[in-house]
C-alpha positions in Angstrom: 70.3 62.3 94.9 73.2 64.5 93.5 75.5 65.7 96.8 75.8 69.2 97.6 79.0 71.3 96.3 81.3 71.8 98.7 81.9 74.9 99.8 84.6 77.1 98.4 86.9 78.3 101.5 86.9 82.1 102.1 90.6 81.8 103.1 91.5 85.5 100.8 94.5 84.0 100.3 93.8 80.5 99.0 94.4 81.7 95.4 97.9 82.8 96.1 98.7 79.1 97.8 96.8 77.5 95.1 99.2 79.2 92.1 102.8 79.4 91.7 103.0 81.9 88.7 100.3 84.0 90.5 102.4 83.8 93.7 105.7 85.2 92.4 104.0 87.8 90.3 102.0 88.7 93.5 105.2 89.2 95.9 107.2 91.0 93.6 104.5 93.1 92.3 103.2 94.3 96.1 106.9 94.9 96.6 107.6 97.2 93.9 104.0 98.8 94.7 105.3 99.7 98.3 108.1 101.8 96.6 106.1 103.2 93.8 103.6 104.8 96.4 106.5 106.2 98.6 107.8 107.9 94.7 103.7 109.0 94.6 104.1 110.7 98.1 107.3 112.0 97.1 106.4 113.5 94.2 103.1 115.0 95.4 104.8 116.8 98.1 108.3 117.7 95.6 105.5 119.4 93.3 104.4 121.6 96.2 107.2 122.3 97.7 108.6 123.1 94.3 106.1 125.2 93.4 103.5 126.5 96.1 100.6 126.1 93.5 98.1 123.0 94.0 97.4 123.3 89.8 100.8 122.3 89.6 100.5 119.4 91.7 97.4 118.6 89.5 99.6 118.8 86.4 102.6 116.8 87.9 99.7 114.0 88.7 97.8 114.5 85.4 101.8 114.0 83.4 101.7 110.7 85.0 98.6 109.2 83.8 97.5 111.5 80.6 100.0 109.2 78.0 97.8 106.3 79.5 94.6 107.9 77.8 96.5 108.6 74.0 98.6 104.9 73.9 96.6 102.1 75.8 94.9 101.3 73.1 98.2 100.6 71.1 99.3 98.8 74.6 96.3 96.6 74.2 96.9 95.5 70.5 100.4 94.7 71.8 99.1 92.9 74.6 97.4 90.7 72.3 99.8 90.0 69.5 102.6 89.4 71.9 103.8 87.7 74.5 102.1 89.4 77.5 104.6 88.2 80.4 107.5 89.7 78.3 105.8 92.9 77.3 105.3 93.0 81.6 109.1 92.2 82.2 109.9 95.0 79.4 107.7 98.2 81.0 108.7 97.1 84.3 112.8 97.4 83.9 112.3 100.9 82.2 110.5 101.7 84.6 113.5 101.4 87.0 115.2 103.5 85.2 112.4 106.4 85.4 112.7 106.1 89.7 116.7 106.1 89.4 116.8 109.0 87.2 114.4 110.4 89.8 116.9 109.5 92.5 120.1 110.4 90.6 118.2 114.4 90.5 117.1 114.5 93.9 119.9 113.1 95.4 122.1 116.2 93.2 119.9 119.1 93.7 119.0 119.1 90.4 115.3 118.1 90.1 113.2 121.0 89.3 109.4 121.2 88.0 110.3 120.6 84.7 112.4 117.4 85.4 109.6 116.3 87.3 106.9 116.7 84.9 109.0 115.4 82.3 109.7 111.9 84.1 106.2 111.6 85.1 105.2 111.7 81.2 107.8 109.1 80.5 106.9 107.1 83.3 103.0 107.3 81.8 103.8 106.2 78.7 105.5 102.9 80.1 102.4 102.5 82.1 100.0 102.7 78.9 101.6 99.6 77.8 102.2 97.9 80.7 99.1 97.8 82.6 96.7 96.0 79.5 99.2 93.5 79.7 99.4 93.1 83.0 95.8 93.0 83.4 95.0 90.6 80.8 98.0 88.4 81.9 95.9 87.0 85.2 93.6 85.1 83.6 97.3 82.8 82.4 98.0 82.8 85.8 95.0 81.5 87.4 92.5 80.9 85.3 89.2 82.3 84.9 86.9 80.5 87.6 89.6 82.1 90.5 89.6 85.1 88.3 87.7 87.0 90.4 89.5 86.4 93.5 93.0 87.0 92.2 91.3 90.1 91.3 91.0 90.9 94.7 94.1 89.8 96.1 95.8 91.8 93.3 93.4 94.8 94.8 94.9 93.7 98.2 98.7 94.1 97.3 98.1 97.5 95.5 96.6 98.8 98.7 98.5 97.4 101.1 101.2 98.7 99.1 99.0 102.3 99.7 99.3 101.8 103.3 102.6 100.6 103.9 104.0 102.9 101.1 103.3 105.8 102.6 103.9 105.3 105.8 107.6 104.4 105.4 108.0 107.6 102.4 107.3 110.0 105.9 109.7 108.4 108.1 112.3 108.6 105.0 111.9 111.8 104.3 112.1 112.9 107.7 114.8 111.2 108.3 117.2 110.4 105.2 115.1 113.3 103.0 113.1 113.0 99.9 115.4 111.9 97.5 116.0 108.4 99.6 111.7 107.4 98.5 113.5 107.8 95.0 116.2 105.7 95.7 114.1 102.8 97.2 111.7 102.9 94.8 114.3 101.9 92.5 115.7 99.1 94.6 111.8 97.5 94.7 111.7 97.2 91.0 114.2 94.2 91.1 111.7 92.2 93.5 109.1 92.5 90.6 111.9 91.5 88.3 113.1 88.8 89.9 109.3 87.5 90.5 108.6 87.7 86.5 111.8 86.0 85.8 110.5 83.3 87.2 107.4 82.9 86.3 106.8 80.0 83.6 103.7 80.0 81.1 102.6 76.9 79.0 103.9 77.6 75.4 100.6 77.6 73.9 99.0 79.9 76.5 102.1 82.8 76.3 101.0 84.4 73.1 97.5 85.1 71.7 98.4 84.8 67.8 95.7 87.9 66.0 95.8 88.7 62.5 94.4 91.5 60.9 95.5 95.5 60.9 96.1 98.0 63.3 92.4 99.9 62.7 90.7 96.5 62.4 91.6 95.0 65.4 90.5 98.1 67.4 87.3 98.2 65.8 86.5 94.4 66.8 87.3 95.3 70.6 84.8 98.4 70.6 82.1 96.2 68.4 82.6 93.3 71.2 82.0 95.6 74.1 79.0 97.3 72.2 76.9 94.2 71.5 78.2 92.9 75.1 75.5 94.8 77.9 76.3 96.2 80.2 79.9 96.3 79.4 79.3 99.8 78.2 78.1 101.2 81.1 80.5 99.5 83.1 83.1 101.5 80.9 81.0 104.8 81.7 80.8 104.4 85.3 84.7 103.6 85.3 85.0 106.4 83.4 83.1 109.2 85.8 84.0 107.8 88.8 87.9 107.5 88.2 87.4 111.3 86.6 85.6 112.9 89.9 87.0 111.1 92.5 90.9 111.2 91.6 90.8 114.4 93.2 91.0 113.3 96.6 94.3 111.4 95.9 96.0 114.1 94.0 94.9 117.1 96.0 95.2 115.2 99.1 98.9 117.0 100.2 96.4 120.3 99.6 94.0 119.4 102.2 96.5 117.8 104.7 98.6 121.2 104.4 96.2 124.0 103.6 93.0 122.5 105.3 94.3 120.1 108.5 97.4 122.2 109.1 99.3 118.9 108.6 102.7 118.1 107.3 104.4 115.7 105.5 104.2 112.9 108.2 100.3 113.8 108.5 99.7 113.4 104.8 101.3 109.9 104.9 99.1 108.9 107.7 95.9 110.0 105.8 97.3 108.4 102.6 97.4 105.1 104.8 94.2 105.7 106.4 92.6 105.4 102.6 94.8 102.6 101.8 93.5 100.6 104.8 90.2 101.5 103.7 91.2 99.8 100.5 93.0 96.6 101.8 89.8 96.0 103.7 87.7 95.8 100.7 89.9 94.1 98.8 90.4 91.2 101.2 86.5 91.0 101.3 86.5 90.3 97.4 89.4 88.1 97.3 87.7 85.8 99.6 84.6 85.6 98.4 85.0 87.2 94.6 81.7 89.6 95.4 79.8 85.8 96.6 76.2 85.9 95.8 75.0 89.6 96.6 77.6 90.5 93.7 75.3 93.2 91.9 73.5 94.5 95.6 77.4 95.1 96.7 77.8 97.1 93.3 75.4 99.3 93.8 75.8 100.1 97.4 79.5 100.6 96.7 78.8 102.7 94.2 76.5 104.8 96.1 78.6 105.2 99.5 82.0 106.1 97.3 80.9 109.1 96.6 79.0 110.0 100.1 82.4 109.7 102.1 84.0 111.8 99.1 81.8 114.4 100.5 82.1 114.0 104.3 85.7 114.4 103.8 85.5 117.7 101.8 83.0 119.1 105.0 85.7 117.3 107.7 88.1 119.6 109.8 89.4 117.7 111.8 92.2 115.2 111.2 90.8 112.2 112.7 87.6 112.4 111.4 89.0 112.8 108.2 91.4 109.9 108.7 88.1 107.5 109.2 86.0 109.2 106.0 89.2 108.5 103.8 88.9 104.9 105.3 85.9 105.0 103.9 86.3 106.3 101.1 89.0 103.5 100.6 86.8 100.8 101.1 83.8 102.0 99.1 86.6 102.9 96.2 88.1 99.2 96.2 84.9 97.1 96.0 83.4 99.3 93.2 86.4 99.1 90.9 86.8 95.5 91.9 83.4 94.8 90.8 83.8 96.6 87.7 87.1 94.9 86.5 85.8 91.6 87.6 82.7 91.6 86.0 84.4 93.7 82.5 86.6 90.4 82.6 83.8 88.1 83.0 81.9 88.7 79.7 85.2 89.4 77.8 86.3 86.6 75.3 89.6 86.0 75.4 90.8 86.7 71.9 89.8 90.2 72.5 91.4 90.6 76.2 93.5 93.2 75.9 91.8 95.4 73.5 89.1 95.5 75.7 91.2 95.5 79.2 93.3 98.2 77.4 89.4 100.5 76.8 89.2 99.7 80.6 92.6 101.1 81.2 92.0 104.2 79.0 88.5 105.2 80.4 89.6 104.7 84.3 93.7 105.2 84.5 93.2 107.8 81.4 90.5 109.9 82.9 92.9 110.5 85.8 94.5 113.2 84.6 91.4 115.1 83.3 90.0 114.6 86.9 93.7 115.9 88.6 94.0 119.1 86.3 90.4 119.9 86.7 90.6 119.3 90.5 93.9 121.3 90.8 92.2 124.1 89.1 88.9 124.0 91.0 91.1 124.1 94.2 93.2 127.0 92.8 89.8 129.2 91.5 87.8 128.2 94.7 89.1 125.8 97.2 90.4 121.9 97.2 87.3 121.4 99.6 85.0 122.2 96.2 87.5 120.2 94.2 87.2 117.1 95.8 83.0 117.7 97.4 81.8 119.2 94.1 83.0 116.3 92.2 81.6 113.7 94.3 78.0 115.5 94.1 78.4 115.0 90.6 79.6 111.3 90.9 76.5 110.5 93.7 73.7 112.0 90.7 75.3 110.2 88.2 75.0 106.6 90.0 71.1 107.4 90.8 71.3 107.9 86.8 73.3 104.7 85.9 71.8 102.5 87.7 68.1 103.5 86.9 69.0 103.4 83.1 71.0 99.9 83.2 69.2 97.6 85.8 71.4 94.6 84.9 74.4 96.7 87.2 72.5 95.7 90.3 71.8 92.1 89.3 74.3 89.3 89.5 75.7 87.9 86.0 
């Protein structure tokens, strides 16, 4: 008689113990995160203050992520014919120069609308190249059977990184003023830095040789995911949901000012409120990597992400809101766990970051549709319609999805 398995511990942080590379990418990675959400804070609230317009704050958002949606399918190709670690170290160091040139204006007086928007572009373009190669690099860091959990954990830095992040941009700015979440964003870039530098890959694992054009190697990617189900509707419902619930994010120093009467200390503290949210469900992944009830999780996610949307458009109150942006944290983080674990799943790996790069596009790339629609909806009508309306959309489409693909609700 065969003995049972053991059981795999749900210690979330087992995988991070278990790895070295994954270890020093993690640490430096969550480091550099904390600073670049203090820089999100900071340039959120440098838009409005700039400016007085919420559109604009949609625009300075949308300049950030809109290159991600023209170039990360070129940053997937390059993900795949080159070494991925060194494409990573590459993106990250320019984009220390982005947050000091950020700092260097601030710091002088002379950062205006136009700076702003124009370093957020540059800054978006790095991003379109870094992230498929980022993303594609964990499975050479851990392997695909912990996959799922250093998923998670990688879920876990990014949002602690939303809660602490935050929290410590509101006692700069009141304190040193705006320019110093600049200058400290640009310090945490040489943790990641160092943390890449040491990372070491086996020779023949650092660079997936492909041969083959440009147009060609695209055209494999898209014919991979189309004969792969349900990677397409995976795509779609990464697609929708990063397109009509961005707006809560982006239009968030709107609400905390306009709607709560809040100011810059009370935007970081619901901006940490929906990073806790986030940590939460990201811890719950990492240890178990979604376990068993993996599709029943998806679909309640997926249903109750768009439910808190809405409770916090109808909230008045700052505390209430501060536990539906919880909320909305958690629900947001186990749904686009899910999605990226499972996406990575059924992908082979010659194809990795072409098709991690059509991830990146449909759900970093739609961002910026979602914040310039949302900054206009809140300019016509009110950011309370900006960020409800959308998530009424998002709810019916789920009832849609998941009645036209039933595989989404079933484990793989």
């Amino acid at each position: 008689m065969t003995a049972p398995l053991p059981a795999r511990s749900l210690n979330p942080f087992r995988t991070l113990a278990q790895y070295r590379n994954f270890r020093l990418f993690w640490i430096g990675q969550t480091i550099s995160l904390i600073g670049s959400w203090m820089q999100t804070v900071a340039v959120g609230w440098t838009a409005l203050e700039l400016t007085n317009d919420p559109f604009m704050v949609g625009l300075v958002s949308a300049a950030g992520t809109f290159p991600i949606l023209i170039f990360s399918l070129p940053g997937g190709l390059v993900a795949d014919r080159n070494e991925k670690l060194r494409v990573v170290r590459i993106s990250q160091a320019l984009l220390l120069t982005e947050a000091a040139a950020l700092w260097a204006l601030a710091a002088t007086g002379h950062l205006t609308i136009h700076w702003l928007l124009t370093l957020s572009l540059f800054g978006g373009v790095l991003l379109a190249f870094e992230i498929p190669a980022r993303q594609s690099l964990m499975v050479e860091l851990v392997g695909k059977e912990d996959l799922p959990q250093a998923i998670g954990l990688n879920s876990t830095g990014f949002n602690l990184a939303r809660v602490l992040g935050p929290t410590v941009a509101a006692i700069v700015i009141a304190r040193f003023g705006i320019a110093w979440t600049f200058g400290l964003n640009a310090v945490s870039y040489l943790a990641v830095l160092i943390g890449l530098a040491m990372i070491s890959l086996p020779e023949r694992r650092a660079v997936s040789r492909q041969t083959g054009g440009s147009i060609e190697g695209l055209r494999e990617a898209l014919r991979h995911v189309r004969d792969t189900p349900p990677l397409p509707m995976l795509l779609l419902i990464a697609t929708v949901f990063s397109l009509l619930g961005v707006p809560v994010i982006t239009l968030l120093p709107v609400l905390s000012r306009n709607v709560l009467g809040l100011g810059a200390d009370g935007y970081g503290a619901l901006m940490a409120a929906l990073g806790a949210g986030a940590v939460t469900g990201a811890l719950a992944i990492a240890a178990t990597g979604g376990g068993r009830e993996t599709g029943k999780l998806f679909r309640v996610a997926s249903f109750a992400f768009p439910l808190t949307l809405i409770a916090t458009a109808l909230s008045r109150q700052p505390i209430l809101t501060g536990v539906m942006l919880f909320g909305v944290g958690l629900t947001m983080i186990i749904n686009n766990a899910l999605v990226n674990a499972r996406l990575q799943a059924l992908v082979h790996d010659a194809v990795r970051g072409r098709v991690l790069s059509l991830y990146v596009m449909v759900y970093v790339g739609s961002s910026p549709i979602g914040s310039f629609v949302g900054g206009w909806v809140a300019r016509v009508a009110n950011v309370e319609w900006a960020i409800g309306g959308g998530a009424l959309l998002m709810l019916l489409f789920a009832v849609w999805a998941f009645r036209r693909e039933p595989r989404l609700a079933t484990t793989d």
